[in-house]
Structures are given as structure tokens and as C-alpha cells.
C-alpha positions in Angstrom: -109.8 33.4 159.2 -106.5 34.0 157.1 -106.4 30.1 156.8 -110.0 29.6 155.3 -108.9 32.2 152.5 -106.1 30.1 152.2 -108.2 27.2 151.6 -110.8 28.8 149.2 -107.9 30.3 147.4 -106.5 26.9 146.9 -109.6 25.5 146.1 -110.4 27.9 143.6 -106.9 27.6 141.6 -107.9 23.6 141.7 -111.3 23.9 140.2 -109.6 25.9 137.5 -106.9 23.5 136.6 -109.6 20.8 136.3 -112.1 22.8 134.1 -108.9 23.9 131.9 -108.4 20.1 131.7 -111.4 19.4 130.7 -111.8 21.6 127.9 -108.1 21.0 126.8 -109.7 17.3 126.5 -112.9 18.4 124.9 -111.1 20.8 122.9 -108.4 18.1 121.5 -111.1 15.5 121.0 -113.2 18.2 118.6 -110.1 19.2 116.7 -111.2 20.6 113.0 -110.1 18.8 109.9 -110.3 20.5 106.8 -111.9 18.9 104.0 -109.3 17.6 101.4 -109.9 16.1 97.8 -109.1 12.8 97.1 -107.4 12.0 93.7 -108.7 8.3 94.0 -111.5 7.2 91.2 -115.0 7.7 92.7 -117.1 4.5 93.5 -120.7 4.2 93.3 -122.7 2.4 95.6 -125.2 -0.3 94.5 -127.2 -2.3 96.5 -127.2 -6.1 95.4 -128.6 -9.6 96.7 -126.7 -12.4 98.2 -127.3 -16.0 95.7 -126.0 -19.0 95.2 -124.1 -19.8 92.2 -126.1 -22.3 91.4 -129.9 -23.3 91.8 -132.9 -24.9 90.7 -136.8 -24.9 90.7 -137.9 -28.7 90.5 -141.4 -28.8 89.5 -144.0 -31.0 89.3 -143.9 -32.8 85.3 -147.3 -34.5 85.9 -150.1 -34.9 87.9 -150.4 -36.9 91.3 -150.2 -37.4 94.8 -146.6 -36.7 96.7 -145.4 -39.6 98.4 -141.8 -38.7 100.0 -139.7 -35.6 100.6 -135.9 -36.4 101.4 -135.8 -33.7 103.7 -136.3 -30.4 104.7 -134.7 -27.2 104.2 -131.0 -26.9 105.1 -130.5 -30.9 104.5 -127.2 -31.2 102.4 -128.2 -34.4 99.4 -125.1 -35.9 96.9 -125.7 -35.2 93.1 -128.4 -38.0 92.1 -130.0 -38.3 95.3 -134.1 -38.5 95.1 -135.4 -35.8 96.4 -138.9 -35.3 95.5 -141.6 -38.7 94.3 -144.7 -38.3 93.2 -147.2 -41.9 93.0 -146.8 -43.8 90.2 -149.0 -46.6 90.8 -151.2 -45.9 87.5 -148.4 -45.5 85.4 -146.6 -48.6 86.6 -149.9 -50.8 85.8 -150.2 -49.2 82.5 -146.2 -50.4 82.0 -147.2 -54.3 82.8 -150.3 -53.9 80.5 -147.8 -52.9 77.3 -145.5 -55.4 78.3 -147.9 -57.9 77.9 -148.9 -56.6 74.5 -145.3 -56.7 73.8 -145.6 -60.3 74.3 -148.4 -61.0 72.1 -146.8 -58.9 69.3 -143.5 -61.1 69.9 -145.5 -64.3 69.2 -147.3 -63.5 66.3 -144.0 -62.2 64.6 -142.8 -65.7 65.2 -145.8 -67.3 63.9 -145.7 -65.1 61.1 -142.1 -66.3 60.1 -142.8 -69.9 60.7 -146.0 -69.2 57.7 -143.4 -67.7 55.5 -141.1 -70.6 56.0 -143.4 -72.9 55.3 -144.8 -71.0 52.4 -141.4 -71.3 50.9 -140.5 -74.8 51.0 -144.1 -76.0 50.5 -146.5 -73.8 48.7 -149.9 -74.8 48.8 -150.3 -73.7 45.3 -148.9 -76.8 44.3 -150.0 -79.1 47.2 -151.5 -82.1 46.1 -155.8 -83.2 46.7 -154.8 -85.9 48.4 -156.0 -89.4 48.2 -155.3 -92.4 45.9 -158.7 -92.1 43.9 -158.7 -91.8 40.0 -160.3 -87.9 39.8 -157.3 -86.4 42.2 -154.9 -88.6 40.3 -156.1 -86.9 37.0 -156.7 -84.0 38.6 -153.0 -83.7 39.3 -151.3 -85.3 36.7 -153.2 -83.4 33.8 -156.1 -81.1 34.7 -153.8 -78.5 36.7 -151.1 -78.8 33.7 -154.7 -78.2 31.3 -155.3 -74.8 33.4 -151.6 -73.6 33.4 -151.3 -74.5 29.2 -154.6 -72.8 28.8 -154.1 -69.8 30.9 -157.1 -70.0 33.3 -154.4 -70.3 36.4 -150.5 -70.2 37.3 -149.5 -71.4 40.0 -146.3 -69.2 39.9 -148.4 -66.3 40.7 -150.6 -67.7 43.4 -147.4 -68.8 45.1 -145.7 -65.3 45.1 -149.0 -63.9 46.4 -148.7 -66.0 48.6 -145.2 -65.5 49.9 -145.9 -61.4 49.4 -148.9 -62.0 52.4 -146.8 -63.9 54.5 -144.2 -61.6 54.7 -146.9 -58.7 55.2 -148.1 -60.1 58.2 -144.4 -60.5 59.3 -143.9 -56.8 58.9 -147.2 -56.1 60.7 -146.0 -57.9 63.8 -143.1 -56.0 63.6 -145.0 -52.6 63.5 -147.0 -54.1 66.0 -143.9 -54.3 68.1 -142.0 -50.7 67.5 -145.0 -49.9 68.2 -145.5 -51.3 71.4 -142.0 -50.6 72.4 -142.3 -47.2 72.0 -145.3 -46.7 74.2 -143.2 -48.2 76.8 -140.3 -45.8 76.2 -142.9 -42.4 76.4 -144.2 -44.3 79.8 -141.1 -45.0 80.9 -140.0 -41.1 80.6 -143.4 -40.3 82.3 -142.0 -42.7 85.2 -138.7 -41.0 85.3 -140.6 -37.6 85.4 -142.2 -38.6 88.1 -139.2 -38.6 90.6 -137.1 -35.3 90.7 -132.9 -35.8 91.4 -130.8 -33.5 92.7 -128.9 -32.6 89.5 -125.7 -31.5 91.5 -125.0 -31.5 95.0 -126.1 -28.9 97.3 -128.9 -28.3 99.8 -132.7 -27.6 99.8 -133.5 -23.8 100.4 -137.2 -24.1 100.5 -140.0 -26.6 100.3 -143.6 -25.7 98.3 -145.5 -29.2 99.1 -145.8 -31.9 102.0 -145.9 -35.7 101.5 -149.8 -36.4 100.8 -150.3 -32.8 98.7 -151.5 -32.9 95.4 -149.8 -31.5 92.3 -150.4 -30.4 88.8 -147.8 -30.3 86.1 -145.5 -27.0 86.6 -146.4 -26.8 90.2 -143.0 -25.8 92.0 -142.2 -29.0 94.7 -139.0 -27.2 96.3 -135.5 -25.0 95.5 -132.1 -26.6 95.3 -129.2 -24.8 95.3 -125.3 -25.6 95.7 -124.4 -22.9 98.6 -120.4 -23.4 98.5 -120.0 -20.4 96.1 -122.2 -17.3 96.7 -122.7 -14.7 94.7 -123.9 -11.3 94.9 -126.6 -9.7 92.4 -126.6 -6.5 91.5 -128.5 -4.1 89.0 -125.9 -1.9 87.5 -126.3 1.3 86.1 -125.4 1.2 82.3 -123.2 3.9 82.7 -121.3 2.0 85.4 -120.7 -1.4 83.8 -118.7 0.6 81.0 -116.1 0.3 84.0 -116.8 -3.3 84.6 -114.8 -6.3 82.6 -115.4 -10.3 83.9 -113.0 -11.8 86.3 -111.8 -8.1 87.0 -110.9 -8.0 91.2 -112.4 -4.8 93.0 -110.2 -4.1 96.1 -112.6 -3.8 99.9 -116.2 -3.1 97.6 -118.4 -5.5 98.8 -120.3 -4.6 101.9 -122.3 -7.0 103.7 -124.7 -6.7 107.2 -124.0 -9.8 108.5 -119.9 -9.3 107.9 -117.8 -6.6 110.0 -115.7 -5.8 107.5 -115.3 -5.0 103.4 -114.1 -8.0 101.0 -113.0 -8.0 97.6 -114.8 -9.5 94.9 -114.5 -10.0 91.7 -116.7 -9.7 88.6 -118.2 -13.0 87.6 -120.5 -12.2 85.5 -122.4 -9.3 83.4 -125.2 -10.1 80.8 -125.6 -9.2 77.3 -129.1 -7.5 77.7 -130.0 -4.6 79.5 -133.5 -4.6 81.6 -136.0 -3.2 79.1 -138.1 -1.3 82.3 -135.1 -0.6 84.6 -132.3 -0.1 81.8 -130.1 -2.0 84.0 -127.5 -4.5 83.4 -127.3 -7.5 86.0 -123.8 -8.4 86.5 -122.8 -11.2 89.0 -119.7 -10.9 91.4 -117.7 -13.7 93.2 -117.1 -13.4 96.6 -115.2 -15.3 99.6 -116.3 -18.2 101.3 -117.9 -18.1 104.6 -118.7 -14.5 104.2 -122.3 -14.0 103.9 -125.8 -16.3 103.1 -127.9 -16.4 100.5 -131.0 -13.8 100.5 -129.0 -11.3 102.7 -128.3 -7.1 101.6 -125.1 -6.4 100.1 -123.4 -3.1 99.0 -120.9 -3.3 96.1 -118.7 0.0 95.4 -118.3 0.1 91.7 -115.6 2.5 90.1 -117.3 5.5 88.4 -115.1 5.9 85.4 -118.2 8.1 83.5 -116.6 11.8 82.0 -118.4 14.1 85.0 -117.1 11.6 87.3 -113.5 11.2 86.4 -113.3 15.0 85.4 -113.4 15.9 89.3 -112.4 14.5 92.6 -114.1 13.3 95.9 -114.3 15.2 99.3 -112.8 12.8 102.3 -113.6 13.3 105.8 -111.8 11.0 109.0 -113.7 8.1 109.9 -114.3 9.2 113.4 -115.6 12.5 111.8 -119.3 11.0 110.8 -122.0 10.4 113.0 -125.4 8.8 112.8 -128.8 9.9 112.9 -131.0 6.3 112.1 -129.4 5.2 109.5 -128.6 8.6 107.8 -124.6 9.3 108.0 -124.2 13.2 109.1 -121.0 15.3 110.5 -120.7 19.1 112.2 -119.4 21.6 110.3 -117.7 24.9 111.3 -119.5 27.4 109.8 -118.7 31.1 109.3 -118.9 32.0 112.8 -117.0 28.9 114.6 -120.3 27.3 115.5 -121.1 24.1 114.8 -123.2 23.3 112.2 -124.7 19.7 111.5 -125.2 18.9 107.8 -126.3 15.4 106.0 -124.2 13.4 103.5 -123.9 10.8 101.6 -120.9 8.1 102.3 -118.5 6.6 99.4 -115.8 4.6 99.8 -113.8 3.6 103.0 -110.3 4.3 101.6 -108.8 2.2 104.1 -106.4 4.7 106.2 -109.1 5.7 108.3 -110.7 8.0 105.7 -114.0 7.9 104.0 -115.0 9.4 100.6 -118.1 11.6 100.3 -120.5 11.3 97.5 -122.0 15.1 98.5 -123.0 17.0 101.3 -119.0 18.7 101.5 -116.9 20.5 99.1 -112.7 20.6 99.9 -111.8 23.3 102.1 -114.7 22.7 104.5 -113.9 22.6 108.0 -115.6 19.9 110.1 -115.4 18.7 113.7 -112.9 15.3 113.4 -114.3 13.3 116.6 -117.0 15.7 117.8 -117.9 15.5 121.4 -121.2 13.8 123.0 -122.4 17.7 123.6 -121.7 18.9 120.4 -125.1 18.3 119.2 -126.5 20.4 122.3 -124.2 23.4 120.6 -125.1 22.9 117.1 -128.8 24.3 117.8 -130.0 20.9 116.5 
């Protein structure tokens, strides 16, 4: 009998021990931070758009039929590479027609010189009748002399008239052939517009038409874009680009889904005009290869260098200190009577020393729960 007290005694004690550890561990993993200020400048998150640094619409620049696609998207094509053809049978018939023309034009400009030659050396103002008889012996020798001493003809005159329409209808073959020639020249471009290039090299990110569709000027026919650079594209508060200044490097601010961890970037960009419904300013920023793809969500923290914001400092909190509820960032305060209290905030900037910044939700001096406990959420009431 004295033994099994002995026993439950000793089993007790143990029981003890291992609760006390328990809550020791519990205890040590719950730990309360208080809430400090951070004298680092405030950041502002702004959600942005992953783009390429460079791309293009090619559209359709006149009706037809599409008769070959290089590829499809994702394909990688050299600068100058055809990439999009549209049928140009019509066009191409129209071409030989004008060249034809061109021809005929050609040969009655030469025709038209040979008259003036002639014209020049022998003028048929003063070509003889002809023939051996006595009238077109007198004829020549005095009747045309009568006329000229007279005044009823010179044949001065009718042989400039005749040299001035000569040389018109050289000049008219020659209008007849810049004429021509330029005709070929507008169908030519037309025949040029009818194949779209790839103007630099890169890779198709989306197709609009199959081989066999047909198009209308302006139609879009696919996007090209060079994917080597990305960028990200962000609408910026006005009051935050004040901040801002091109090729200016911001330390860990870009924050992507499909990347683990935050890059720097730096500012590539930021336009001259401001959104006219938004009253935003786009500004571009450069980032790393290999980091993200075009289309995807990004997250840029941008400095907050307005008066309110500089004039005060930013809450931080440990990592390890905030939870999640969805998507919605919360931690557990202490409250007044050493319960735990769960309250919602909004996240800043990861500092990089294991400590995040807090936009609101905390003031300095609060005390919160630095790695709270699985059951901590059972204790808070919530």
C-alpha cells in the first residue's frame, strides 16, 4: 500500500514537471514585444503590372485574306523576320498592269525625241514638193520666196511651231511616265503593307487572327514584344512621385507573387502628364532578369517623403509577430487586462532584420504577442 503512494506520488511530481515544461515552452514562444517606432522613411505600397519594355500591336493596313502566321505565341523571331502576310494577288496583278504602261509611256518618249530630232535637222516647213515638173520647180524657186516677201507665210515661224509641238509631246511622255512610276511606288508601299516584320527581336505574346481569316484595315493581327527586360507599371500617387527621380535605385521595394523574395528596382521612367480621371502619374521601374513575366501583380514600396508623412515615424512589429486571416495581415495584442486581443493592420515595409513596418492598426508602446501560439486564437475570444 505504502508503495502505490509511492508511485502516485512520483507520478504526480512527473505530470507537473511536464505541464511546467510545457507552458515554460508555450510561455517563451508567446513572449510580448513592445511596439517600437522606426526612424526609417515610410513607404507606400502601390500595386503595379508586370510589361515588357518594349512591344507592339501589328495591325492589319488593308483589306484581305491572311495567308501565313510565323508562329504562335511564345515563338522567339530575329528583327525582320515576317511574321504576319496578308494575299496580295490583286495588288501584284495591278503592279504588272502599270509596268506595262510604263513600257508604252517609255516608247512614245522615244518616238517623241526621234520627231524632234528630225524636226531639227529637216523641217518640213521648208521640205521641197517633190518632183522634176515645171509648177514645183517654180513653186520652190519663187512662189514660196513671193509668200515670205509678201508676208502671207514664214517659214521661220511654222518651223518653231513646229519644234515647240515636238518637244510638248516629249514632255507629255515624260509626264506620262512620273506618272506611271509613281503609281507603282503608292502600289508598291500597299505591297509592303501587306506583310508585317518584326521591327526588333522578341517573341509573339498573343495572336487575334488564323491563316484563312479575313481582315479590315486597323484590325489588330497579333502582339510582339521583346521580353529580355521587364518592367513594372505602376500608377503613382502625385504626391508620391515628388519622391521619385529617373534611374533613382530603391533598396528590397518590388514585391512579386511568382518570386519569394523582394528586389530592388530602379526608376525607369515617369511621364510628364498626370491621368486626367485618376490624377495619377505612370512611372515605369526596371527590374532584374529572370524575376517575374509579363501580365503578373507586382507591389512596389515607394518612399513617402510628403510633410504628414515625414513629420512622424512608423510602428514595427517582428516578422513572426503577424498572422493571417485570408489575405488580411492581423497580430494579438495585450490588452489592459493581459488578454489577448486580436486586431487588423496594415503591412509596410519588410526592413530586412526580421522586422516589418506598419502602415496603422499599432501605435509605439503597444504590447503584442511576438510568435503567438496555435491556441492563442482560442484565448483571444475570437
Amino acid at each position: 500500500m505504502t508503495s502505490t503512494r509511492k508511485l502516485r506520488t512520483w507520478l504526480t511530481v512527473f505530470l507537473l514537471l511536464l505541464a511546467g515544461g510545457v507552458w515554460a515552452q508555450q510561455a517563451g514562444k508567446s513572449e510580448i514585444f513592445i511596439v517600437q517606432a522606426s526612424n526609417r522613411q515610410p513607404t507606400v505600397a502601390v500595386s503595379g503590372t508586370v510589361v515588357p519594355y518594349k512591344q507592339v500591336t501589328l495591325a492589319a493596313q488593308l483589306p484581305g485574306r491572311v495567308k501565313y502566321i510565323a508562329g504562335i505565341e511564345g515563338d522567339f523571331f530575329k528583327e525582320g523576320t515576317l511574321l504576319v502576310a496578308i494575299d496580295d494577288s490583286e495588288l501584284v496583278a495591278k503592279r504588272q498592269a502599270l509596268y506595262a504602261q510604263l513600257a508604252t509611256a517609255e516608247a512614245e518618249l522615244r518616238n517623241a525625241s526621234v520627231q524632234y530630232s528630225r524636226e531639227l535637222w529637216s523641217p518640213q516647213s521648208k521640205a521641197a514638193p517633190g518632183g522634176m515638173a515645171i509648177p514645183n520647180l517654180f513653186d520652190q524657186m519663187f512662189t514660196r520666196k513671193a509668200e515670205d516677201f509678201l508676208g502671207e507665210r514664214d517659214q521661220d515661224a511654222e518651223r518653231s511651231a513646229d519644234l515647240f509641238a515636238a518637244s510638248t509631246r516629249i514632255e507629255k511622255a515624260r509626264s506620262a511616265i512620273m506618272r506611271i512610276r509613281s503609281e507603282i511606288q503608292a502600289l508598291d508601299a500597299k505591297i509592303r503593307d501587306a506583310k508585317s516584320v518584326a521591327p526588333f527581336d522578341g517573341v509573339i505574346i498573343k495572336k487575334f487572327v488564323e491563316v484563312g481569316d479575313t481582315v479590315q484595315p486597323g484590325q489588330p493581327l497579333l502582339n510582339f514584344a521583346d521580353v529580355t527586360w521587364l518592367q513594372v507599371e505602376v500608377d503613382v500617387p502625385a504626391r508620391l512621385v515628388t519622391g521619385l527621380q529617373e534611374m533613382m535605385v530603391l533598396k528590397k521595394a518590388a514585391i512579386f507573387d511568382d518570386y519569394p523574395e523582394p528586389v530592388d528596382v530602379r526608376v525607369a521612367q515617369i511621364y510628364p502628364m498626370a491621368d486626367a480621371k485618376r490624377h495619377t502619374i505612370k512611372v515605369k521601374f526596371d527590374i532584374p532578369q529572370g524575376i517575374s513575366q509579363p501580365g503578373m501583380y507586382a507591389k512596389i514600396l515607394i518612399p513617402d517623403t510628403s510633410q504628414a508623412a515625414a513629420s512622424g515615424s512608423l510602428p514595427v512589429v517582428p516578422e513572426t509577430a503577424i498572422r493571417y486571416r485570408g489575405s488580411l495581415p492581423v497580430v494579438y495584442v495585450q490588452n489592459e487586462e493581459g488578454k489577448p486581443e486580436l486586431r487588423l493592420i496594415r503591412e509596410g515595409r519588410r526592413l530586412g532584420n526580421g522586422m516589418v513596418t506598419v502602415l496603422s492598426g499599432l501605435a509605439p508602446g503597444d504590447r503584442v504577442y511576438a510568435n503567438p501560439p496555435p491556441d492563442l486564437m482560442n484565448r483571444s475570444g475570437s
